[in-house]
PDB file of N, CA, C and O in Angstrom, chain B, residues numbered from 101:
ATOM      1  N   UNK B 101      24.935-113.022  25.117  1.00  0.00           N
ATOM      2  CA  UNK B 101      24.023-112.117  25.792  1.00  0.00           C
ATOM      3  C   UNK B 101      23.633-111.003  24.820  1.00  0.00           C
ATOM      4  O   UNK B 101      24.371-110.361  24.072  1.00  0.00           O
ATOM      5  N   UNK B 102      22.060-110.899  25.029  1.00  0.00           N
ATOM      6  CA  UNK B 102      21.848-110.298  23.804  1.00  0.00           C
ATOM      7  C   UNK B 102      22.228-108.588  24.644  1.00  0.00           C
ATOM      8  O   UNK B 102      22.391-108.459  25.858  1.00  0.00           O
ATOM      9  N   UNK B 103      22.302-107.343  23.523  1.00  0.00           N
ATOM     10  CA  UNK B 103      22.818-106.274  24.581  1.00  0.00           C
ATOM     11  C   UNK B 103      20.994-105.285  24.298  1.00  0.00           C
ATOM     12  O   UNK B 103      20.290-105.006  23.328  1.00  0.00           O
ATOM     13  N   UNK B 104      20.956-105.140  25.335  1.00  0.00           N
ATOM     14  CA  UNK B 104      19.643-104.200  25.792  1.00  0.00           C
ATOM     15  C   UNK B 104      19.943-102.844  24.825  1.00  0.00           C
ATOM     16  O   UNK B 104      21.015-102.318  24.525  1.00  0.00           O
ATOM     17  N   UNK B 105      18.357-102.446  24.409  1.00  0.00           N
ATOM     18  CA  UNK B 105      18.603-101.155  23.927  1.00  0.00           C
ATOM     19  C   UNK B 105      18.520-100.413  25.050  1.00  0.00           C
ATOM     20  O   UNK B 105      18.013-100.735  26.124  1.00  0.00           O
ATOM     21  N   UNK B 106      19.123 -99.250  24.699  1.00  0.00           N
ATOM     22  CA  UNK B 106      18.902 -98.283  25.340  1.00  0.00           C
ATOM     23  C   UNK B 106      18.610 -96.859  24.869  1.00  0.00           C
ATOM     24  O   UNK B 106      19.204 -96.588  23.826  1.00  0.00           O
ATOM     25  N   UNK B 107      17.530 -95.465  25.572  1.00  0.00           N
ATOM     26  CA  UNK B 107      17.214 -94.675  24.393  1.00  0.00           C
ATOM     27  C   UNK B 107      18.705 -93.340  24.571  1.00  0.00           C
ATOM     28  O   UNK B 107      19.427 -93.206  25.558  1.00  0.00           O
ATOM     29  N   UNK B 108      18.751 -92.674  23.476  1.00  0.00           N
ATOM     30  CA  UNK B 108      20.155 -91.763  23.782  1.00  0.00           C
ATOM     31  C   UNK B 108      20.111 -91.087  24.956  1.00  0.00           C
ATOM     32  O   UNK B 108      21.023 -90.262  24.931  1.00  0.00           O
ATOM     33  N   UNK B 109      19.471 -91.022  26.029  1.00  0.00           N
ATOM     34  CA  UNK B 109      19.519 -90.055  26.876  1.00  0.00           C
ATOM     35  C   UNK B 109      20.076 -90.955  27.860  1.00  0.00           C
ATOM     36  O   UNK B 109      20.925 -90.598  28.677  1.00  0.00           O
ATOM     37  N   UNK B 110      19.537 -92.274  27.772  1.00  0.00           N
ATOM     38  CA  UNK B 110      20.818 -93.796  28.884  1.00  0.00           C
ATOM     39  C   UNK B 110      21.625 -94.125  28.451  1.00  0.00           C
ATOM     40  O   UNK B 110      22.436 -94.781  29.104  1.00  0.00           O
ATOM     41  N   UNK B 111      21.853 -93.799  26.939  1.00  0.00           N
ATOM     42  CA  UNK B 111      23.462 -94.173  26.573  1.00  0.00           C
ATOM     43  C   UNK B 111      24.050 -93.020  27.181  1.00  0.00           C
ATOM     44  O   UNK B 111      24.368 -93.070  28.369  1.00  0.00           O
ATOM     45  N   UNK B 112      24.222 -92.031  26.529  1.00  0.00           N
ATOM     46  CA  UNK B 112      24.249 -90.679  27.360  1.00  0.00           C
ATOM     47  C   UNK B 112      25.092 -91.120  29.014  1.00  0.00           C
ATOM     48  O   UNK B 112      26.236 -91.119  29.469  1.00  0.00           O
ATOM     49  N   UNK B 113      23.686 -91.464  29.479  1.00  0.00           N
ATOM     50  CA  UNK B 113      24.240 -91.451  31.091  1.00  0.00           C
ATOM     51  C   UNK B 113      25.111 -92.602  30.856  1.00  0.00           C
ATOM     52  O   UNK B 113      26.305 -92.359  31.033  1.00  0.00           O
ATOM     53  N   UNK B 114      24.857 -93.622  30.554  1.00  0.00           N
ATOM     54  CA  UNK B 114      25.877 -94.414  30.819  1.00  0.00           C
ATOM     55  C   UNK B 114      27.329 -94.039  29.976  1.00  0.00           C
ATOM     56  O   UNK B 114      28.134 -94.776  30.545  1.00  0.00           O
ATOM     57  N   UNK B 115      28.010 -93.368  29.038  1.00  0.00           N
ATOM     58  CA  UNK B 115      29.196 -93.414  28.290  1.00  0.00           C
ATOM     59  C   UNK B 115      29.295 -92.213  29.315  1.00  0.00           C
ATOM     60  O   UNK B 115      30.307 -92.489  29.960  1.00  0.00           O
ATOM     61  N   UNK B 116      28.993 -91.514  29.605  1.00  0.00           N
ATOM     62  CA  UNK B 116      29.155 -90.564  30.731  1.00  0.00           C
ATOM     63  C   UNK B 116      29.897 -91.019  32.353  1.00  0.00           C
ATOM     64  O   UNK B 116      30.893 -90.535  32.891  1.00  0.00           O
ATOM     65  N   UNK B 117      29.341 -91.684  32.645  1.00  0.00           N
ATOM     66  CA  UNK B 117      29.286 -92.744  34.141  1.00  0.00           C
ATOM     67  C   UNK B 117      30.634 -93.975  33.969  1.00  0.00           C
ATOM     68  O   UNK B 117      31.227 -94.579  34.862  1.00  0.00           O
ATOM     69  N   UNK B 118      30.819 -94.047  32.419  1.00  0.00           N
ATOM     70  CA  UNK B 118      31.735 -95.178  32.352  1.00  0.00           C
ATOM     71  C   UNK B 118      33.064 -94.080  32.371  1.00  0.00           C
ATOM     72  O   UNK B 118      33.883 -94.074  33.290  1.00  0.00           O
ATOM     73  N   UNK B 119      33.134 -93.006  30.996  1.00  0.00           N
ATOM     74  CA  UNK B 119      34.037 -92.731  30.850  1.00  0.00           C
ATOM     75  C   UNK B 119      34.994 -91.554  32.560  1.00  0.00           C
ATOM     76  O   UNK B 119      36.118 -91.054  32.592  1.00  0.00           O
ATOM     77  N   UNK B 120      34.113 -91.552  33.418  1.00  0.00           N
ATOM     78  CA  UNK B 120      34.598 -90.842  34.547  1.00  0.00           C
ATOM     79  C   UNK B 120      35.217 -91.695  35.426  1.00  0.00           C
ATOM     80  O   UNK B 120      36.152 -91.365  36.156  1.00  0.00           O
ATOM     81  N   UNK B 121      34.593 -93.059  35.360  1.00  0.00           N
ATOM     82  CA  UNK B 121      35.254 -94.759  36.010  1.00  0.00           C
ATOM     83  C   UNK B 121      37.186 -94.418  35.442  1.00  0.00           C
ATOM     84  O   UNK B 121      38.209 -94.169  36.080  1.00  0.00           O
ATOM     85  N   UNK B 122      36.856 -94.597  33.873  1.00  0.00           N
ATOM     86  CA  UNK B 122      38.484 -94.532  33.347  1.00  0.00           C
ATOM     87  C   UNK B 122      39.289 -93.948  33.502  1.00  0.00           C
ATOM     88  O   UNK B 122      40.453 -94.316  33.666  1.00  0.00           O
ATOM     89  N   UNK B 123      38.768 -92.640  33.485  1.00  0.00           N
ATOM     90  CA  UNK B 123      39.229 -90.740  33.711  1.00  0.00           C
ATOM     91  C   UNK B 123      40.564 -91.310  35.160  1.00  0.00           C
ATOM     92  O   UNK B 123      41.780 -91.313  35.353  1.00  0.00           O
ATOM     93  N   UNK B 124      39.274 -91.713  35.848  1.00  0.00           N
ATOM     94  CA  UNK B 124      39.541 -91.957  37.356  1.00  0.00           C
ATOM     95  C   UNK B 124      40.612 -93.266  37.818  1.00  0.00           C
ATOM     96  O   UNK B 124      40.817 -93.624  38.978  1.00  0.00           O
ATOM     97  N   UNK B 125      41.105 -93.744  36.814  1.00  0.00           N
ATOM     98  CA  UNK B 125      41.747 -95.390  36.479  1.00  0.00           C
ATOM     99  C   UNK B 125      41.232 -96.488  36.574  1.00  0.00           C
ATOM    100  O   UNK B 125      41.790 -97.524  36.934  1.00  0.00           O
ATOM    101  N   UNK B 126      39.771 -96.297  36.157  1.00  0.00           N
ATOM    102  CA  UNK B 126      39.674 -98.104  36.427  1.00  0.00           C
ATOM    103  C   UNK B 126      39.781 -98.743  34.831  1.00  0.00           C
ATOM    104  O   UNK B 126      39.684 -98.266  33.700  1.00  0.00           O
ATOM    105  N   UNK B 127      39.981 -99.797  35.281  1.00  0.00           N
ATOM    106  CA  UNK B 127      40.484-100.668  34.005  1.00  0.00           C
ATOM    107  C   UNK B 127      39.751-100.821  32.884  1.00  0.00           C
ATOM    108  O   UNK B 127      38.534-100.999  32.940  1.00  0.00           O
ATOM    109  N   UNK B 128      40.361-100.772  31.859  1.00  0.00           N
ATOM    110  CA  UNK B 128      39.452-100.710  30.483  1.00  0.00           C
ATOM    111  C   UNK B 128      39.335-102.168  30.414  1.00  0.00           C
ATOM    112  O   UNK B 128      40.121-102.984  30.897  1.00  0.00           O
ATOM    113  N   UNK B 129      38.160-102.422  29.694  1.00  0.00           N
ATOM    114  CA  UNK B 129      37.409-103.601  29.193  1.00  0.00           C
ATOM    115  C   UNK B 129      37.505-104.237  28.034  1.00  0.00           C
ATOM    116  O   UNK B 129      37.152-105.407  27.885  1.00  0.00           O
ATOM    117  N   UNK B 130      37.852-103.719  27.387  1.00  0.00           N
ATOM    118  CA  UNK B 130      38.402-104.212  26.194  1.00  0.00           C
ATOM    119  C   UNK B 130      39.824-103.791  25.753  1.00  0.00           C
ATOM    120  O   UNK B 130      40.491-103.018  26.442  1.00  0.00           O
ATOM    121  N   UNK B 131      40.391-104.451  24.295  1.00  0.00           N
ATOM    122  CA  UNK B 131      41.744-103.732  23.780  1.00  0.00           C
ATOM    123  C   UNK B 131      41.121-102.750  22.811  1.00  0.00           C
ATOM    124  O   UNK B 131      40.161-102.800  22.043  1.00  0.00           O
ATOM    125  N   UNK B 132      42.052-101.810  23.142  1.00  0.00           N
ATOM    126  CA  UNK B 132      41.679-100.451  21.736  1.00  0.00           C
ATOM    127  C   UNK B 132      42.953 -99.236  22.072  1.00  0.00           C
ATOM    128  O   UNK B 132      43.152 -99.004  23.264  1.00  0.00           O
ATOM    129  N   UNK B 133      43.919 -98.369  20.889  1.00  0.00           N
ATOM    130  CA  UNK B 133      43.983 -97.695  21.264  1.00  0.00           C
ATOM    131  C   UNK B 133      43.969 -96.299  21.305  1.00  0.00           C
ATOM    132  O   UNK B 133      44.910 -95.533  21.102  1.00  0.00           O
ATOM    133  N   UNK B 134      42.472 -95.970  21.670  1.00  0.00           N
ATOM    134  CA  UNK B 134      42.202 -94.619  22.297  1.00  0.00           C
ATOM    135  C   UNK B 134      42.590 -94.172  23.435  1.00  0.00           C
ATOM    136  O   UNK B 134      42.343 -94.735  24.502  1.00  0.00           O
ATOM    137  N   UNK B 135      43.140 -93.272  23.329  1.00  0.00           N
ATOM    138  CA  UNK B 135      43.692 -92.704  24.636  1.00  0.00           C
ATOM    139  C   UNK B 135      42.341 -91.309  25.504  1.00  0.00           C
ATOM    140  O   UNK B 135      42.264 -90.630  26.529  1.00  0.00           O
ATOM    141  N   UNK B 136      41.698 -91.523  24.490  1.00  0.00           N
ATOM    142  CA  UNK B 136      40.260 -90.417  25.330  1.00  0.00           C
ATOM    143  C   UNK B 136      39.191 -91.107  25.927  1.00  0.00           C
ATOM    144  O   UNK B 136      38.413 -91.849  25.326  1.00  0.00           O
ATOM    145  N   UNK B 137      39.165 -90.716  27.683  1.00  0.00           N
ATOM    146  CA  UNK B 137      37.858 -91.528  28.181  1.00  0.00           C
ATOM    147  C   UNK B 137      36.760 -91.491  27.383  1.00  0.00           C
ATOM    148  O   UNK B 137      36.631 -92.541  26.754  1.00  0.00           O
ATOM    149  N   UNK B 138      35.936 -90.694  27.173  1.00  0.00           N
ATOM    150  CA  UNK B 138      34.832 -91.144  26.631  1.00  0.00           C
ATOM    151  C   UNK B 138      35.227 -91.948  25.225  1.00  0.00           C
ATOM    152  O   UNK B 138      34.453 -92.872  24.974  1.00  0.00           O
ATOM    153  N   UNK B 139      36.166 -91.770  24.394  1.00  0.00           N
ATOM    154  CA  UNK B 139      35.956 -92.608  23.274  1.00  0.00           C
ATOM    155  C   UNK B 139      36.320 -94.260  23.726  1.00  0.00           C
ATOM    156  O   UNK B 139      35.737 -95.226  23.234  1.00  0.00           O
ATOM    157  N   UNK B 140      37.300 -94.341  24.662  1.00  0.00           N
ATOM    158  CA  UNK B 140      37.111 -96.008  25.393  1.00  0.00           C
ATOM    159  C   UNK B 140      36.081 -96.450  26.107  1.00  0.00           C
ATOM    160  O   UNK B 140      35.986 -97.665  26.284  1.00  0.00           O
ATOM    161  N   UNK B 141      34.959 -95.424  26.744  1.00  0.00           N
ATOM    162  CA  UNK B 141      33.596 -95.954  26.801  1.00  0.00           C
ATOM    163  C   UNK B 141      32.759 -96.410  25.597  1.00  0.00           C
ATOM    164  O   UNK B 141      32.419 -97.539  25.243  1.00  0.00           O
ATOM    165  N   UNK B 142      32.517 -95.125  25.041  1.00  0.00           N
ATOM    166  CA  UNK B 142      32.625 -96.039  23.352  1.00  0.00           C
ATOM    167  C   UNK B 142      32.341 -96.930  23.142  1.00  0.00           C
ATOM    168  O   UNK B 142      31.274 -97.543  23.172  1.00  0.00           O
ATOM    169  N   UNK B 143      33.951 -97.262  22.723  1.00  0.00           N
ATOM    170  CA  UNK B 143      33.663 -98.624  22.224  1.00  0.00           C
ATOM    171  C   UNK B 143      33.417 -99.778  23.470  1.00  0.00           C
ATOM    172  O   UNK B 143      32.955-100.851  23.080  1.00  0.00           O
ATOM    173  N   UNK B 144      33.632 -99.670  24.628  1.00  0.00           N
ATOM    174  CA  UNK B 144      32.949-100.898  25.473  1.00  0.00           C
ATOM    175  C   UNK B 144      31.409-100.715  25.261  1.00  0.00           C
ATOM    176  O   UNK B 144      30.887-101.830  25.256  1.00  0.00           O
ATOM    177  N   UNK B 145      30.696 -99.939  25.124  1.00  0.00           N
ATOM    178  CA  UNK B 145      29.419 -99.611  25.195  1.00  0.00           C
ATOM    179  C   UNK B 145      28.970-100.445  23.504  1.00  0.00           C
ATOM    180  O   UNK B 145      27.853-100.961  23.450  1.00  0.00           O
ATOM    181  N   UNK B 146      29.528-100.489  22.725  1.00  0.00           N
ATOM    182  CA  UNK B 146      30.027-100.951  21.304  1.00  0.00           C
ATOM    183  C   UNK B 146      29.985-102.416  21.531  1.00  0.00           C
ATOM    184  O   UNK B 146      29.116-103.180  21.110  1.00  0.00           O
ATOM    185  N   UNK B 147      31.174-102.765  22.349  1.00  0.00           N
ATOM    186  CA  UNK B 147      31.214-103.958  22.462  1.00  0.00           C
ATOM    187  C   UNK B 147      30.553-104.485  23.202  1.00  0.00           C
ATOM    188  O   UNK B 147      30.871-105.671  23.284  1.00  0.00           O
ATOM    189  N   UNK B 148      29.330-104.080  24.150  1.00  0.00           N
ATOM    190  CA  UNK B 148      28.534-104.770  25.110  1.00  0.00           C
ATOM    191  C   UNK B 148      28.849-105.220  26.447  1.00  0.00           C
ATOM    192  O   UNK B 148      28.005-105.879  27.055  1.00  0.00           O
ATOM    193  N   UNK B 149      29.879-104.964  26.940  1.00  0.00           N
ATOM    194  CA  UNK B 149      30.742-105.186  27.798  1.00  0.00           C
ATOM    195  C   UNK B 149      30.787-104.563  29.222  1.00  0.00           C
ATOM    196  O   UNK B 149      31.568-104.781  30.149  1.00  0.00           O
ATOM    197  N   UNK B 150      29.508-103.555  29.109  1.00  0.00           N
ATOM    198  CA  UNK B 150      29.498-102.510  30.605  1.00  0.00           C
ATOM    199  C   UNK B 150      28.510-103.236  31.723  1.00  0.00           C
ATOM    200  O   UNK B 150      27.638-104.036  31.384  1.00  0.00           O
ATOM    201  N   UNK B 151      28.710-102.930  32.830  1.00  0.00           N
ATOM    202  CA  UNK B 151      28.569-103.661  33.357  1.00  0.00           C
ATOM    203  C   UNK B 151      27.200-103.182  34.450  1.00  0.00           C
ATOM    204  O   UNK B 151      26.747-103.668  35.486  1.00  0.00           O
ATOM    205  N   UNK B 152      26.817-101.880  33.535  1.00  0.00           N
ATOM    206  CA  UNK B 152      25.351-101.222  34.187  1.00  0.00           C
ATOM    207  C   UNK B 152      23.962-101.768  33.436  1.00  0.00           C
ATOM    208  O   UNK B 152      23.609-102.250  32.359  1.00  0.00           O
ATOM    209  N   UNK B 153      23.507-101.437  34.507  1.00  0.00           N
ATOM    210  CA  UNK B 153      21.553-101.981  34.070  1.00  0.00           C
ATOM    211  C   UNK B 153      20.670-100.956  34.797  1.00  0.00           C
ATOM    212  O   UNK B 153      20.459-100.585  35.952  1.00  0.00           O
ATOM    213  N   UNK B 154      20.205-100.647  33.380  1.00  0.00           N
ATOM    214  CA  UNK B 154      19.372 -99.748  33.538  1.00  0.00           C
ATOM    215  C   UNK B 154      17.953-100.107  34.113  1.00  0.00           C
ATOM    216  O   UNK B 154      17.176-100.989  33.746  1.00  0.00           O
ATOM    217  N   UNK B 155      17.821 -99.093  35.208  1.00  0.00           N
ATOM    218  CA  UNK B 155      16.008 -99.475  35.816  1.00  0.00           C
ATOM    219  C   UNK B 155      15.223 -98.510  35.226  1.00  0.00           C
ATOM    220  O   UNK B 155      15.604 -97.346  35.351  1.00  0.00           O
ATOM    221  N   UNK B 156      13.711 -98.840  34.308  1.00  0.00           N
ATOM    222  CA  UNK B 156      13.087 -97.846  34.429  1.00  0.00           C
ATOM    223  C   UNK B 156      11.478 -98.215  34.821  1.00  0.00           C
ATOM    224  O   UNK B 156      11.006 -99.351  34.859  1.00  0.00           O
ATOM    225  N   UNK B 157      10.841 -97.084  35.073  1.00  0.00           N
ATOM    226  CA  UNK B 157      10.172 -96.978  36.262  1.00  0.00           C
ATOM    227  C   UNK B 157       8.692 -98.147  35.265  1.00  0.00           C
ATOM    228  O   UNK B 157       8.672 -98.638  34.136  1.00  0.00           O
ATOM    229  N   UNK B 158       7.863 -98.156  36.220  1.00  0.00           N
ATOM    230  CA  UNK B 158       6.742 -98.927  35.531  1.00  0.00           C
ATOM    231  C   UNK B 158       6.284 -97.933  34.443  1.00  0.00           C
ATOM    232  O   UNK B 158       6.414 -96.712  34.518  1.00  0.00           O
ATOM    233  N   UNK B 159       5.721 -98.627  33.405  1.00  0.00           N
ATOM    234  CA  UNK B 159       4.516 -97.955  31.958  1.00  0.00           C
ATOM    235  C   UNK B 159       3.226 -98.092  31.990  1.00  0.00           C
ATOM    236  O   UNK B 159       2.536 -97.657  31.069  1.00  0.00           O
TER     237      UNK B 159
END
C-alpha cells in the first residue's frame, strides 16, 4: 500500500491524534523503543501503519 502524502499541517493533526491514542494506552503498532508518545507516533506515521484517512474538501 502505497502511503498517501500528506501536507504538514495533516501530519501535524494526525501524530497529534495518534500520539494522545498511546498517551491514553492504546497499543503501539509497531516495535521501537521510545518511551515518548509522540515520538512512537512517529515512527508509525514513518512506517505507514496509522490507521486514519484524511478527507479533504472538493478543489
Amino acid at each position: 500500500m502505497q502511503q498517501e502524502r500528506h501536507n504538514r499541517y495533516e501530519k501535524a493533526r494526525i501524530l497529534g491524534a495518534r500520539a494522545l491514542q498511546v498517551s491514553y494506552g492504546a497499543p503501539v503498532l509497531v516495535e521501537t523503543d521510545q518511551t515518548e508518545p509522540i515520538l512512537i507516533a512517529a515512527e508509525e506515521y514513518d512506517a505507514g501503519v496509522l490507521p486514519f484517512t484524511v478527507k479533504r474538501g472538493p478543489n
